[in-house]
GUZAPA-186337 format. One record per residue (C-alpha): z, y, x. Coordinates in steps of 0.2 Angstrom, whole numbers, plus 2048, in hexadecimal, padded with zeros to 3 digits. Layout:
BEGIN
ZYX
...
% end
This chain:
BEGIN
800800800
80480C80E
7F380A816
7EA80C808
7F281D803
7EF822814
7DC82A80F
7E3831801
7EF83C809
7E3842816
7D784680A
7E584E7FF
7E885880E
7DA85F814
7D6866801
7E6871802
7E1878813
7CD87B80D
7D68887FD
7D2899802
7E78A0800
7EB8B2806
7F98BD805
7F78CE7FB
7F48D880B
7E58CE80E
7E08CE7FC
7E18E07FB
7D68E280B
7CB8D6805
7C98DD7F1
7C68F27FD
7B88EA806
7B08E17F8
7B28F27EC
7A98FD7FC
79D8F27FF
7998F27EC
7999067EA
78F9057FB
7818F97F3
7829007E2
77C9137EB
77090B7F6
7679007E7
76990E7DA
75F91A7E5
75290A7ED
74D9097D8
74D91A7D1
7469217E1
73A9157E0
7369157D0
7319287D1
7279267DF
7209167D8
71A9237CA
71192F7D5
7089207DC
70391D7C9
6FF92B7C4
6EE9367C7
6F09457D1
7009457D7
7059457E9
7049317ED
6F892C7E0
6F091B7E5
6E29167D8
6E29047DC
6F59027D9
6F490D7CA
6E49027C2
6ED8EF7C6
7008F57CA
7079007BD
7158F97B7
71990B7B0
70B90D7A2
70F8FA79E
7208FF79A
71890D791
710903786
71C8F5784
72790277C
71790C774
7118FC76A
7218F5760
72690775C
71990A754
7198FA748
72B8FF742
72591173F
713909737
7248FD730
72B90D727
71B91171E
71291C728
70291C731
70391D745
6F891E752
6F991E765
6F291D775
6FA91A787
706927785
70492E774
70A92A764
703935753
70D931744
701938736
70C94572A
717942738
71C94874D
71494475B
71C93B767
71893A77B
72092E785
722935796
72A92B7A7
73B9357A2
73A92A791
739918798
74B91779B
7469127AD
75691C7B5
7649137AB
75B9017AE
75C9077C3
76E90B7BE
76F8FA7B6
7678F27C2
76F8F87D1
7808F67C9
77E8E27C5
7768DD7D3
7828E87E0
7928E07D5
7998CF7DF
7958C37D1
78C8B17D1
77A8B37CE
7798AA7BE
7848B77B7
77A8C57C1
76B8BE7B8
7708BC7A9
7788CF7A6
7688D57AF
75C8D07A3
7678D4794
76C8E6799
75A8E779B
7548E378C
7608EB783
75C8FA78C
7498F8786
74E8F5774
758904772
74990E779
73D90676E
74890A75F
74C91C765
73991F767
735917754
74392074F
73D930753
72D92C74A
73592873B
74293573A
73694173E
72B93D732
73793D722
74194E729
73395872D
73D96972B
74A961738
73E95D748
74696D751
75696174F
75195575B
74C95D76C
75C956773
75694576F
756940781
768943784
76E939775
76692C77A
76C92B78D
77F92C786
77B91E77A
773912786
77F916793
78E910786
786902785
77F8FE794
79590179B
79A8FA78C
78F8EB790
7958EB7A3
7A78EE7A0
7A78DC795
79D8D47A4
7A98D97B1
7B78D17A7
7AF8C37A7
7A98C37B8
7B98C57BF
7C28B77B9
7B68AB7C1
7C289F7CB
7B68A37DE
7BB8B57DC
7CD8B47DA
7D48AA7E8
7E88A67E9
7F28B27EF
8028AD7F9
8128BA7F3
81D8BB801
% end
């Protein structure tokens, strides 16, 4: 019997000494580095997208400084966005009983606005915000993932709503159009509840997962 529990106890033993224990000191280091290192990436990613973004526009878009034509006729991600949000806002508006017609930028609501989707209403800076946030946060990359894609497309379905929104509104309060020139800025506050709203519960989440919370010795 003693030879045979022999194996056990070695194995037993070197599981104890493979837990990752430290004392608060340590953990508190530890949790400082991780929280610069995350404000660090979080600045460096946020400024990589939306930077980039912006000069990915210029690229796009004839006449400006860095205009390339064959980026802008087989890489512009931008007008496809346009459009992606263009073409279902109008079907709710068309949805609401009036008669829409747009182009690659334009929408025309008949006895109604007229809308112009310009790069400042594709909601590109909150997604960098988003973006930079999730992917500089110490997560696994499941979770990274995962709140990624849904923080995006939540972001794109309020800005195809706000856009049909407008449309509709618009068209039934005629008189009130003067009302909505801060439409912009409601918008931004909106999506940035949600998107922190959104980010608060994933944290919470996050942060309970058993590899980020090592033991902690109290001396």
């Amino acid at each position: 019997m003693i030879e045979k529990l022999k194996p056990y106890r070695k194995k037993t033993v070197k599981f104890i000494s493979a837990v990752n224990i430290m004392t608060p000191e340590e953990a508190k280091k530890q949790a400082n580095k991780k929280a610069i290192k995350f404000v660090v990436a979080l600045f460096i990613l946020y400024i990589v997208f939306s930077q980039g973004n912006l000069f990915m526009n210029s690229v796009m878009t004839p006449g400006s400084r860095f205009y390339n034509p064959y980026i802008s006729q087989h890489l512009d991600y931008i007008q496809g966005l346009k459009s992606a949000l263009i073409v279902p806002a109008v079907w709710i508006i068309k949805a609401f009983g009036f008669y829409a017609i747009y182009n690659e930028m334009d929408v025309m609501v008949v006895s109604g606005p007229y809308l112009r989707v310009n790069y400042s209403c594709l909601g590109l800076g909150v997604m960098s915000f988003l973006a930079a946030f999730v992917l500089a946060f110490p997560a696994s990359w499941k979770s990274t993932f995962k709140m990624l894609v849904i923080g995006l497309i939540t972001i794109y379905v309020l800005n195809v709503f706000r856009i049909a929104g407008l449309g509709v509104l618009l068209g039934f309060f005629k008189s009130q159009r003067n009302n909505f020139t801060y439409h912009h800025e409601v918008f931004n506050i909106i999506v940035y509840i949600c998107v922190f709203t959104m980010l608060y519960f994933w944290i919470k989440k996050a942060i309970n997962q058993p590899n980020l919370n090592p033991p902690i010795i109290n001396k």
